[in-house]
LOSEPA-95806 format. One record per residue: residue number from 1; residue in three letters; x, y, z of N, C-alpha, C in turn. Coordinates in pm, whole numbers, plus 50000, padded with zeros to 5 digits. Layout:
<sites>
+-----+--------+-------+-------+-------+-------+-------+-------+-------+-------+-------+
: num : residu :  n.c1 :  n.c2 :  n.c3 : ca.c1 : ca.c2 : ca.c3 :  c.c1 :  c.c2 :  c.c3 :
+-----+--------+-------+-------+-------+-------+-------+-------+-------+-------+-------+
: NUM :    ala :     X :     Y :     Z :     X :     Y :     Z :     X :     Y :     Z :
...
+-----+--------+-------+-------+-------+-------+-------+-------+-------+-------+-------+
</sites>
This chain:
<sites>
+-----+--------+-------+-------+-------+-------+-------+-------+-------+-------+-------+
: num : residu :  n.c1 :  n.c2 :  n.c3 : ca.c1 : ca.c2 : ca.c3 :  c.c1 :  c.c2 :  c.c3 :
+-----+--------+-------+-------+-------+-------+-------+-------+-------+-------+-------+
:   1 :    unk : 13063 : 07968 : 79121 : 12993 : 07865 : 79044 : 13044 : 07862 : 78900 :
:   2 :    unk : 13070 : 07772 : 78864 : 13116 : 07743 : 78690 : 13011 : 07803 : 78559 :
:   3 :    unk : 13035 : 07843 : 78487 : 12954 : 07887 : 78421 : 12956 : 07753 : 78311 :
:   4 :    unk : 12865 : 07642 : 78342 : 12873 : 07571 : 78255 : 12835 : 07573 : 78056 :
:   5 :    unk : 12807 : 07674 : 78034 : 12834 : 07672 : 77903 : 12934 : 07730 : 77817 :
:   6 :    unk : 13019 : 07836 : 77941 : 13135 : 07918 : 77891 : 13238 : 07776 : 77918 :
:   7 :    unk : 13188 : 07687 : 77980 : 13333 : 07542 : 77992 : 13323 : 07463 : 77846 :
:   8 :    unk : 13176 : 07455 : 77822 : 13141 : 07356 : 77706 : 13220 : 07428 : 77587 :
:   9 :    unk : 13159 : 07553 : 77580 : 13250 : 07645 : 77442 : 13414 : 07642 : 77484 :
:  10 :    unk : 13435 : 07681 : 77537 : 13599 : 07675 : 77543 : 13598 : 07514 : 77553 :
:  11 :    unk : 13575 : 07374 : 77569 : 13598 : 07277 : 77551 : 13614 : 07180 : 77380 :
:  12 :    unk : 13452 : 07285 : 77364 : 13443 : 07256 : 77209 : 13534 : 07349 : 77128 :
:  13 :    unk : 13644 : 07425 : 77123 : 13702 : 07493 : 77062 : 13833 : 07418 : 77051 :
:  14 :    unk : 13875 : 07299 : 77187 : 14009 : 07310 : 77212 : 14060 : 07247 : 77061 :
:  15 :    unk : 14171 : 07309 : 77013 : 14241 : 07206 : 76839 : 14317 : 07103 : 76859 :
:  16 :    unk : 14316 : 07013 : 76948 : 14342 : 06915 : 76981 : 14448 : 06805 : 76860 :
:  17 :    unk : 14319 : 06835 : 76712 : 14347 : 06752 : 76632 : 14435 : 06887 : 76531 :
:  18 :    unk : 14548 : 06792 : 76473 : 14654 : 06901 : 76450 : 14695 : 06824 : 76322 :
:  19 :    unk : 14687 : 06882 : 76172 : 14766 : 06764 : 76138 : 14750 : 06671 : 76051 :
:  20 :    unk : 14621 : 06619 : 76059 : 14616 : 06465 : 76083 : 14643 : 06383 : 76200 :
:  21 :    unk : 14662 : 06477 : 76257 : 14717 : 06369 : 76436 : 14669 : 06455 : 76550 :
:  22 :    unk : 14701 : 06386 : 76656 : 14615 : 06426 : 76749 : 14745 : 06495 : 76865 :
:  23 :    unk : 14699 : 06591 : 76939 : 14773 : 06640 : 77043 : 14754 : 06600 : 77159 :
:  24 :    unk : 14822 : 06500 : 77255 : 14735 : 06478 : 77392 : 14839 : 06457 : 77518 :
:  25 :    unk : 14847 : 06421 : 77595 : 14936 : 06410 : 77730 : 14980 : 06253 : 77664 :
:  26 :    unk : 15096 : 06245 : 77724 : 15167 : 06145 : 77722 : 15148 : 06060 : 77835 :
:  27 :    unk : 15100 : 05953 : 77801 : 15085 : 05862 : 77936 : 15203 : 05774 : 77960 :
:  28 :    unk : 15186 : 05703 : 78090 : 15325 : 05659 : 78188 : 15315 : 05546 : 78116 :
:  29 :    unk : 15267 : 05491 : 78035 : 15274 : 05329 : 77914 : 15347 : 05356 : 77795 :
:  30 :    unk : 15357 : 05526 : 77757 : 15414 : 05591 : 77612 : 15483 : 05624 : 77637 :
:  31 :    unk : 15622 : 05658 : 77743 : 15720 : 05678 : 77705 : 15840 : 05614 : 77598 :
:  32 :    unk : 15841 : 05487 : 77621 : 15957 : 05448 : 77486 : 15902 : 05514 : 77339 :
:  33 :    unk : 15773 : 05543 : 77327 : 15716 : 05608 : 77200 : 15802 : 05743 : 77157 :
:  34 :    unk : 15811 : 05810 : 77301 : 15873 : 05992 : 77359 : 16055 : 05911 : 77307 :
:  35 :    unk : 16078 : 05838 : 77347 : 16253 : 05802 : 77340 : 16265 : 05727 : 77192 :
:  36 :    unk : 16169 : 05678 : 77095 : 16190 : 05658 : 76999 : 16157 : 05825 : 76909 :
:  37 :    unk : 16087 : 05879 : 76952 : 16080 : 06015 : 76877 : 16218 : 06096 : 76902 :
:  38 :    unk : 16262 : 06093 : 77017 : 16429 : 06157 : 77044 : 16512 : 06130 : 76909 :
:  39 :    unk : 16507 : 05992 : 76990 : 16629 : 05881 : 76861 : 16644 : 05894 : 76704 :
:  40 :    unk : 16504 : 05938 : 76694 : 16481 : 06005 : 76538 : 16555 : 06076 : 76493 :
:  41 :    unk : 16542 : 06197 : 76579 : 16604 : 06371 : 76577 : 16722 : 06352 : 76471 :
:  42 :    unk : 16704 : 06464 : 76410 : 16855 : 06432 : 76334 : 16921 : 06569 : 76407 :
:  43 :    unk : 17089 : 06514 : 76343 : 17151 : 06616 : 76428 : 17100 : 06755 : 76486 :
:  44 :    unk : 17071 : 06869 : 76338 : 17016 : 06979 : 76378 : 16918 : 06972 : 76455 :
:  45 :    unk : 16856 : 06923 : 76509 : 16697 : 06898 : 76557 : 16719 : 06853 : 76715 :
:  46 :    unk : 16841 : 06770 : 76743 : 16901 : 06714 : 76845 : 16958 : 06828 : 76933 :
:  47 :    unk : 17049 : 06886 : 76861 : 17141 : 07019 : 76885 : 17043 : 07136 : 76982 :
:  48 :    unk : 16955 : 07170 : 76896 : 16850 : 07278 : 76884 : 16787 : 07185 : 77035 :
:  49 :    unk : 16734 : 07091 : 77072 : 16633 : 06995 : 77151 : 16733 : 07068 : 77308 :
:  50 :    unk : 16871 : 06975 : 77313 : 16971 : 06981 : 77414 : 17053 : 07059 : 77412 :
:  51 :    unk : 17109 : 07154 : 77290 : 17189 : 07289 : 77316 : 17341 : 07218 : 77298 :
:  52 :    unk : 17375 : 07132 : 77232 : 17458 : 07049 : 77243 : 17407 : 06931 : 77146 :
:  53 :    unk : 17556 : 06828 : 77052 : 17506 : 06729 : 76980 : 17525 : 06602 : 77168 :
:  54 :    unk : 17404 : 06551 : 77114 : 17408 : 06433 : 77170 : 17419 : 06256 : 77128 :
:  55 :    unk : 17457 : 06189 : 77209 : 17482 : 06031 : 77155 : 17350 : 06008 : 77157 :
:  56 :    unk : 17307 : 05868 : 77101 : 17224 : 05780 : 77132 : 17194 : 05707 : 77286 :
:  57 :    unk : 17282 : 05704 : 77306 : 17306 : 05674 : 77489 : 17229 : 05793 : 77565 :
:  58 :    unk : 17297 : 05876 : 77514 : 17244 : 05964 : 77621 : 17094 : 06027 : 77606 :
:  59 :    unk : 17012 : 06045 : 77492 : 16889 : 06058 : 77475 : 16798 : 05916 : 77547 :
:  60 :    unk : 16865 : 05827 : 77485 : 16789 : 05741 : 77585 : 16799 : 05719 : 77691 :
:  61 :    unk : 16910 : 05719 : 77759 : 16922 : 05775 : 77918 : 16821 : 05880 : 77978 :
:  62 :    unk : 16841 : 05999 : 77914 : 16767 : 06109 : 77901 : 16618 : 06100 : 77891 :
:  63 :    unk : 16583 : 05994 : 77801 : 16393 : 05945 : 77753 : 16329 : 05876 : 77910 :
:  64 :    unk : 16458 : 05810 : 77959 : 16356 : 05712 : 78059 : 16303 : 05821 : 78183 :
:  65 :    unk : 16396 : 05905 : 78184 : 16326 : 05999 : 78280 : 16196 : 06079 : 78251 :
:  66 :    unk : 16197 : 06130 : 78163 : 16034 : 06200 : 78112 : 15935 : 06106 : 78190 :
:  67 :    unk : 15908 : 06000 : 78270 : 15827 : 05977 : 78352 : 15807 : 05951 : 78474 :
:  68 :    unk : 15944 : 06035 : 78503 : 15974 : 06056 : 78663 : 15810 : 06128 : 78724 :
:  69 :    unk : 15822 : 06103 : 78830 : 15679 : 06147 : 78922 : 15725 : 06323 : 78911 :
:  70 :    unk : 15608 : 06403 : 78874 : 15609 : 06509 : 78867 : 15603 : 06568 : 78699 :
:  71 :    unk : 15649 : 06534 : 78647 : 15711 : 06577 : 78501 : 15546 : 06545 : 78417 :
:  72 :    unk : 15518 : 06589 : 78288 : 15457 : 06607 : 78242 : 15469 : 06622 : 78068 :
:  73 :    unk : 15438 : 06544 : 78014 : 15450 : 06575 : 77833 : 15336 : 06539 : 77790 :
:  74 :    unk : 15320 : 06647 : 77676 : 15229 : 06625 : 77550 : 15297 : 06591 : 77461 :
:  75 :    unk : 15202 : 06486 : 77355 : 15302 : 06467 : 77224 : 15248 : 06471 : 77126 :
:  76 :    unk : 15266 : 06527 : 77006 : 15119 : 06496 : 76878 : 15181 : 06394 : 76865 :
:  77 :    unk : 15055 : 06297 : 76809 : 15050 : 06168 : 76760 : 15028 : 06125 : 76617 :
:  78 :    unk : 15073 : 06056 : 76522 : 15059 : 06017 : 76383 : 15050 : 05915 : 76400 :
:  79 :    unk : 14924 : 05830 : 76390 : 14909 : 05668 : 76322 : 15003 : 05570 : 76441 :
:  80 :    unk : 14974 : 05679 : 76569 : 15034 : 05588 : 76666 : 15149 : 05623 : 76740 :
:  81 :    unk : 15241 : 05693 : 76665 : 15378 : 05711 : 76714 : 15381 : 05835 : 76710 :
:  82 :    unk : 15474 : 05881 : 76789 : 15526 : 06029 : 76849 : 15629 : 06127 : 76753 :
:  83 :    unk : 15538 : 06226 : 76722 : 15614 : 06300 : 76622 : 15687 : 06436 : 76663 :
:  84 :    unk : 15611 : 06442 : 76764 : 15659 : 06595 : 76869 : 15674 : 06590 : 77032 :
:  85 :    unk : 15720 : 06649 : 77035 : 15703 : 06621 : 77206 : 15721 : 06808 : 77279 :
:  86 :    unk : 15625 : 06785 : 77405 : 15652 : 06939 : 77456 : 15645 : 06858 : 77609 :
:  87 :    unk : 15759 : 06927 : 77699 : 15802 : 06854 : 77846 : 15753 : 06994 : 77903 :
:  88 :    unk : 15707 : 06944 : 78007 : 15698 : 07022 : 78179 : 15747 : 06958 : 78244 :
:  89 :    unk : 15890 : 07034 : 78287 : 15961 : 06951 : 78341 : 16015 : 07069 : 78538 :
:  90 :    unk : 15964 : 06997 : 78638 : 15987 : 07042 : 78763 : 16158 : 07059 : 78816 :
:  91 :    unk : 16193 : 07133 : 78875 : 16346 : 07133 : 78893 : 16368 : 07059 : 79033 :
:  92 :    unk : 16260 : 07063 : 79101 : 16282 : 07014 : 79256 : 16222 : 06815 : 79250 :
:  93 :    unk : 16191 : 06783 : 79328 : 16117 : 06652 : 79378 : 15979 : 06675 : 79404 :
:  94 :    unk : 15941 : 06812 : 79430 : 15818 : 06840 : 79436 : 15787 : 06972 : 79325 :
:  95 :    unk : 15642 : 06973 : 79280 : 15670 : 07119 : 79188 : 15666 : 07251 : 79341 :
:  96 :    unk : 15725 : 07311 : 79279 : 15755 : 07477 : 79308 : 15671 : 07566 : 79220 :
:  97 :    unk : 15703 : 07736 : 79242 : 15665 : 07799 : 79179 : 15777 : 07832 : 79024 :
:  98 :    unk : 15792 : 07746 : 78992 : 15932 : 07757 : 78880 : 15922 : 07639 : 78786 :
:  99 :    unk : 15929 : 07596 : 78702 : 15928 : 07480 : 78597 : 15979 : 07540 : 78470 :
: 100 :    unk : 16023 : 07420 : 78352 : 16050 : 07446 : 78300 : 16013 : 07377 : 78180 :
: 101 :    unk : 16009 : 07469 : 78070 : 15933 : 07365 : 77940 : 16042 : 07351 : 77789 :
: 102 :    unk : 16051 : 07237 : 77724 : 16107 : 07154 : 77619 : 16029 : 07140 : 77505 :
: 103 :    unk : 16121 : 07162 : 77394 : 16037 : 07111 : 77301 : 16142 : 07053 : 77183 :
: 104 :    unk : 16078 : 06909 : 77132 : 16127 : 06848 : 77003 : 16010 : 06808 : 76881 :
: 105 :    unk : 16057 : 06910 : 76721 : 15998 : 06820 : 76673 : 16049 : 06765 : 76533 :
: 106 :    unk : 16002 : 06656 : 76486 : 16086 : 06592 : 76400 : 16060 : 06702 : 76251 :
: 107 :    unk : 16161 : 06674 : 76162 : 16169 : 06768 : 76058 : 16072 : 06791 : 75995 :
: 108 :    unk : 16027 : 06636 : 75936 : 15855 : 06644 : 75853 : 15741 : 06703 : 75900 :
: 109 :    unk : 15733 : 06787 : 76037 : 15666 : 06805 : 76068 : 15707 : 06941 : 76117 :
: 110 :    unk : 15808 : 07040 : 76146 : 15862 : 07173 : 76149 : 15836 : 07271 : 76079 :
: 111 :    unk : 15801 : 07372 : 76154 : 15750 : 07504 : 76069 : 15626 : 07503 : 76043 :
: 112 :    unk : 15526 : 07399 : 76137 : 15387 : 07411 : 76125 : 15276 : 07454 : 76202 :
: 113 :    unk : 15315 : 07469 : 76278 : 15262 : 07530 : 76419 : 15212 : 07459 : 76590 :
: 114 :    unk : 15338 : 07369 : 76504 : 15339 : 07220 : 76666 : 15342 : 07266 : 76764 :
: 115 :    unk : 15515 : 07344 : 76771 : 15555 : 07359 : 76923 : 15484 : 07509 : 76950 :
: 116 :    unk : 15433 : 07560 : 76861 : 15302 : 07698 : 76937 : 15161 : 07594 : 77011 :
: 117 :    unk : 15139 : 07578 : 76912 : 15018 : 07469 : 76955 : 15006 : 07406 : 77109 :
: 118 :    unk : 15136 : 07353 : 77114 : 15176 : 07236 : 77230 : 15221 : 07343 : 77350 :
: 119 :    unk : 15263 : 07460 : 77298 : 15331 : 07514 : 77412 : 15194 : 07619 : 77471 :
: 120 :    unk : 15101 : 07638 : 77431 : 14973 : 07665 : 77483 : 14881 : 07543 : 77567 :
: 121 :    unk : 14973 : 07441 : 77550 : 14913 : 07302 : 77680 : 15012 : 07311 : 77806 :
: 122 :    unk : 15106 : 07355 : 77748 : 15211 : 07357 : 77858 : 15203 : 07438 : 77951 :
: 123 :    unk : 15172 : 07578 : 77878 : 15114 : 07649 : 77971 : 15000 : 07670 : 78055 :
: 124 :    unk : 14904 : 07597 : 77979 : 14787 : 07580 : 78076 : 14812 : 07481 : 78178 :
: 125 :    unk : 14884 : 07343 : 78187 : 14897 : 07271 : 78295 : 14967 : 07333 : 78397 :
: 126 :    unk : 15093 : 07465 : 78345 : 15163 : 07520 : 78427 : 15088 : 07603 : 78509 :
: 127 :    unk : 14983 : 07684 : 78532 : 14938 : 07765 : 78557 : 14814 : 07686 : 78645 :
: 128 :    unk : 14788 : 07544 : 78585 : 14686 : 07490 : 78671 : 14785 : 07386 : 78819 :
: 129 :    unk : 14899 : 07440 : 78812 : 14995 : 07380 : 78894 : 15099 : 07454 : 78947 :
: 130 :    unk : 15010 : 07567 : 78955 : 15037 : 07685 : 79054 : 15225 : 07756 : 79022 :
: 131 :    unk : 15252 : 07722 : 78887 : 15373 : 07750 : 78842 : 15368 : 07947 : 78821 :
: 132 :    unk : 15470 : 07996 : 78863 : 15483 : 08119 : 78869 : 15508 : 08171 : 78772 :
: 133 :    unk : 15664 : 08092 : 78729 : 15758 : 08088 : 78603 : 15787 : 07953 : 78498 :
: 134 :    unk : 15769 : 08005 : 78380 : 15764 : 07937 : 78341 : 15915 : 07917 : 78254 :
: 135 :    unk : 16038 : 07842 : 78249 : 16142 : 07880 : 78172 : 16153 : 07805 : 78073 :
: 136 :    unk : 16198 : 07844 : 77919 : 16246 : 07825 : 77795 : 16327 : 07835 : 77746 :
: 137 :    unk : 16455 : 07753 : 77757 : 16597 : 07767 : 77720 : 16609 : 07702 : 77579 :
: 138 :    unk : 16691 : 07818 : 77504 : 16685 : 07783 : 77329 : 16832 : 07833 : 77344 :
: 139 :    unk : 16915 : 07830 : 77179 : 17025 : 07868 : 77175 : 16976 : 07993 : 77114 :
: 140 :    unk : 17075 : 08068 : 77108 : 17070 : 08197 : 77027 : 17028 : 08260 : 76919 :
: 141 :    unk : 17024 : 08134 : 76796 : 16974 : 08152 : 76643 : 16845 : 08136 : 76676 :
: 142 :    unk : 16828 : 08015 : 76769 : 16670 : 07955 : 76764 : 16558 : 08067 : 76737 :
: 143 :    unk : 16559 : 08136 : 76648 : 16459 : 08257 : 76633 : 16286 : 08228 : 76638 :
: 144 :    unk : 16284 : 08081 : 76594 : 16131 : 08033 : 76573 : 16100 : 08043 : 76722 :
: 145 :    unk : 16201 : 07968 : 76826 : 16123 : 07974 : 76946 : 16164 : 08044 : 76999 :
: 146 :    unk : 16246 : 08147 : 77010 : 16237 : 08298 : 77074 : 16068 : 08361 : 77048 :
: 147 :    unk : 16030 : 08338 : 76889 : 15896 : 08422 : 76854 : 15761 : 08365 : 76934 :
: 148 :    unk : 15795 : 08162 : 76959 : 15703 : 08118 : 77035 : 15695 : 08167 : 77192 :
: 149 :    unk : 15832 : 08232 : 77271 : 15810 : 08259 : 77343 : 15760 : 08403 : 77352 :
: 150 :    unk : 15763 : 08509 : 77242 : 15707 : 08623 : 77246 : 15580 : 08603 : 77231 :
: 151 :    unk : 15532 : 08528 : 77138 : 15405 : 08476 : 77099 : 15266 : 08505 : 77266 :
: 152 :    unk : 15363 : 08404 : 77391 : 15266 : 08404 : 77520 : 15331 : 08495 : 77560 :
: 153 :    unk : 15428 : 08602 : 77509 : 15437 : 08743 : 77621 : 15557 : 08677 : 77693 :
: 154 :    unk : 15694 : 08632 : 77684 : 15752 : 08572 : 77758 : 15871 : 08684 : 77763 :
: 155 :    unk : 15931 : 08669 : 77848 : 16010 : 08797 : 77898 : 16207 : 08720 : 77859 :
: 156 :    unk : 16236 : 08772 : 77765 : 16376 : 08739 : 77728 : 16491 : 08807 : 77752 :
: 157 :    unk : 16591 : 08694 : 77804 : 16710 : 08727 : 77806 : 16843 : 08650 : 77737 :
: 158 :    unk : 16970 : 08713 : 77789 : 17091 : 08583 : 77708 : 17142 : 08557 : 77862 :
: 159 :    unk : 17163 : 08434 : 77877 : 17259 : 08414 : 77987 : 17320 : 08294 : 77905 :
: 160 :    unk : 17513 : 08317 : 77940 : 17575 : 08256 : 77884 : 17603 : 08192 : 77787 :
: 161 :    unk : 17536 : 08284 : 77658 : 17563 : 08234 : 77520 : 17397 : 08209 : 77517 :
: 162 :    unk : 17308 : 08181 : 77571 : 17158 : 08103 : 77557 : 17061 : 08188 : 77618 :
: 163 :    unk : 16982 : 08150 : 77555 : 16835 : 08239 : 77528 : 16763 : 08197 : 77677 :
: 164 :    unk : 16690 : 08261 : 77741 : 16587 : 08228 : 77819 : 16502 : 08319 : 77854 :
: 165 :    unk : 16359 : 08262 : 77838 : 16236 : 08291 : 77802 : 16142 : 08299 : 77913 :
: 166 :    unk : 16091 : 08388 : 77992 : 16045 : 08374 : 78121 : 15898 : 08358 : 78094 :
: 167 :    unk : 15784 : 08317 : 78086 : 15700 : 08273 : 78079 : 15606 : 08331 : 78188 :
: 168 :    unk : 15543 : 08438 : 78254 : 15442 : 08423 : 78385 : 15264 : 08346 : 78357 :
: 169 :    unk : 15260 : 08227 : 78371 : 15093 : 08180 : 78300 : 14964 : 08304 : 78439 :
: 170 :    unk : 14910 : 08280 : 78344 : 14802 : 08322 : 78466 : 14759 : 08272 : 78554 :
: 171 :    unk : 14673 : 08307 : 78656 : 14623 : 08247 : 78753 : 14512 : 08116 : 78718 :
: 172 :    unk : 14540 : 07978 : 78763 : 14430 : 07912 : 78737 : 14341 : 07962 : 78748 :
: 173 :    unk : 14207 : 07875 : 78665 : 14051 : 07923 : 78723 : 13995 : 07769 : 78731 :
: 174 :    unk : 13893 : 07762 : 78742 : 13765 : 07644 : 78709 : 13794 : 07600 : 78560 :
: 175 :    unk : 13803 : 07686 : 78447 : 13778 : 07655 : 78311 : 13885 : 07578 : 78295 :
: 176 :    unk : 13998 : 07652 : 78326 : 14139 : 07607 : 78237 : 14178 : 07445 : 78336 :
: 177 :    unk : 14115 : 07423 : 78468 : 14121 : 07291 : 78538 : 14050 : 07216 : 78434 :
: 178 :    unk : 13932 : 07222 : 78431 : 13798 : 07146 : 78359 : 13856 : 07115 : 78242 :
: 179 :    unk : 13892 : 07201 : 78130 : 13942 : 07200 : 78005 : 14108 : 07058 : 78017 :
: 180 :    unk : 14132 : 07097 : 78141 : 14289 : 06963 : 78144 : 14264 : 06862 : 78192 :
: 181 :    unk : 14123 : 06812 : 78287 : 14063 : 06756 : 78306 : 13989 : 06673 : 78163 :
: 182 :    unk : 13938 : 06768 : 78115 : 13857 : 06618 : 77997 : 13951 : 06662 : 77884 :
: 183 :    unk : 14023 : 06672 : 77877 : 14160 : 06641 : 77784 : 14212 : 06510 : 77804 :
: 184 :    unk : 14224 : 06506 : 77942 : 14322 : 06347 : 77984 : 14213 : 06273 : 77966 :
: 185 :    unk : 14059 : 06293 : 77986 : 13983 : 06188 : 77932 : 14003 : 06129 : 77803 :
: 186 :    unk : 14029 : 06222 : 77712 : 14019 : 06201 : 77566 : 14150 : 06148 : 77536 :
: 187 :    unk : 14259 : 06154 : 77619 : 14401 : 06126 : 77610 : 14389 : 05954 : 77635 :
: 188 :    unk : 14307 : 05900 : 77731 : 14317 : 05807 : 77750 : 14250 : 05721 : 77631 :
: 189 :    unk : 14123 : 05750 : 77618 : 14068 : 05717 : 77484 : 14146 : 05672 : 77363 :
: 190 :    unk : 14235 : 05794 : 77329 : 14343 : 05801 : 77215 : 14438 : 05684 : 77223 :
: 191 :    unk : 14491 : 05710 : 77394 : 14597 : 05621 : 77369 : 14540 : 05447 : 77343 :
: 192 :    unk : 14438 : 05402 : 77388 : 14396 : 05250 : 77310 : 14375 : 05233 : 77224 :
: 193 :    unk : 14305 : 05377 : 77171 : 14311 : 05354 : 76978 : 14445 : 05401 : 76902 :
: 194 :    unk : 14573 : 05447 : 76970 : 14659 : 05437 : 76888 : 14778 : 05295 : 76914 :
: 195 :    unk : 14726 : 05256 : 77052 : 14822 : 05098 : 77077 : 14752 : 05014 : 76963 :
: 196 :    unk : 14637 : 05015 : 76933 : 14611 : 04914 : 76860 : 14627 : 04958 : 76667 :
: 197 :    unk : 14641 : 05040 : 76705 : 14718 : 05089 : 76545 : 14880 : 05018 : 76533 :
: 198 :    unk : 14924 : 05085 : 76661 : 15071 : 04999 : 76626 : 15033 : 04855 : 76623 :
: 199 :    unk : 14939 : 04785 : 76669 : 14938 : 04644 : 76665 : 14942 : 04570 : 76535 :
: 200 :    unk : 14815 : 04651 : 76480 : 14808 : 04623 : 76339 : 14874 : 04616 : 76252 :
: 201 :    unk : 14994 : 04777 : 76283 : 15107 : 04791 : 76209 : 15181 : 04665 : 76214 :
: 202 :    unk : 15230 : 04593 : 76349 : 15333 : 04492 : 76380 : 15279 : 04363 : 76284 :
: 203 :    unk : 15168 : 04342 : 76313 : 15083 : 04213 : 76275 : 15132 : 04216 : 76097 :
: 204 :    unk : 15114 : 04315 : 76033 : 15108 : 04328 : 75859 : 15268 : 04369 : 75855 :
: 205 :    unk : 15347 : 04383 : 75910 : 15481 : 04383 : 75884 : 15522 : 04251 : 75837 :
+-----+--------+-------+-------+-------+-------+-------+-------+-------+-------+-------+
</sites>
């Protein structure tokens, strides 16, 4: 049986709001938001994202997929538009016990405690989706997110020049379902009050 007030407290705790902006799942209407936040990236930020400089072509090539069936992103949000992004991203057509998680965030907003923040959602959806492992591929300097992956206890190695970060989440329960459950409530909420922010924006341009 749920202990319904140990759900309410861990519900009322979650920090959702980050910022000035809000942290929430990315819905299947917000991706070009996720591929205009790519496009941003400046080089270093790009490099660090894909392990490699990339074109413009190819991030947006790269953006339309983030809403392939299976896959999963959070993004903090500013006044509408996408300033960060954290991917759960499946390796098969179906999830497995294996996934893997991404993170971009734009400069003005680095070194603040985004991709910790975000990568504590990642892991909870991972774990409520029966993920075993969780993997984190960085380059070698990337020291901030080597520490985010020590941060959840993540088990490191180098393979081939690159960092990877083994992740084990815990076993789902009731709470951590419930808690991702009225998240996407509030996600949906967000996202009509931030379409109509960009509206406004367009309208006074």
């Amino acid at each position: 049986m749920i202990n319904t007030m140990l759900v309410t407290q861990r519900i009322d705790s979650i920090p959702y709001r980050h910022l000035g902006g809000i942290v929430r799942k990315l819905l299947p209407g917000e991706i070009h938001l996720a591929r205009n936040h790519l496009l941003r990236l400046d080089e270093e930020a790009r490099q660090r994202r894909f392990s490699h400089n990339v074109s413009d072509e190819y991030v947006t090539t790269y953006a339309a997929k983030l809403g392939d069936v299976g896959n999963l992103n959070y993004a903090f949000f500013i006044d509408g538009d996408v300033k960060a992004l954290a991917e759960l991203k499946r390796p098969k057509l179906i999830w497995g016990t294996t996934a893997e998680a991404a993170f971009s965030v734009e400069r003005d907003y680095a070194n603040r405690g985004l991709a910790t923040l975000m990568m504590g959602r990642i892991i909870r959806s991972a774990r409520n989706r029966g993920i075993h492992h969780l993997q984190l591929y960085c380059m070698a300097d990337n020291a901030k997110m080597q520490a985010i992956a020590r941060h959840y206890d993540g088990d490191l190695h180098i393979e081939e020049g690159a960092i990877i970060a083994d992740i084990v989440p815990a076993r789902f329960d009731y709470v951590s379902v419930v808690m991702e459950m009225f998240e996407d409530r509030i996600a949906i909420a967000h996202s009509f009050s931030d379409m109509q922010k960009r509206i406004v924006r367009t309208l006074r341009a």
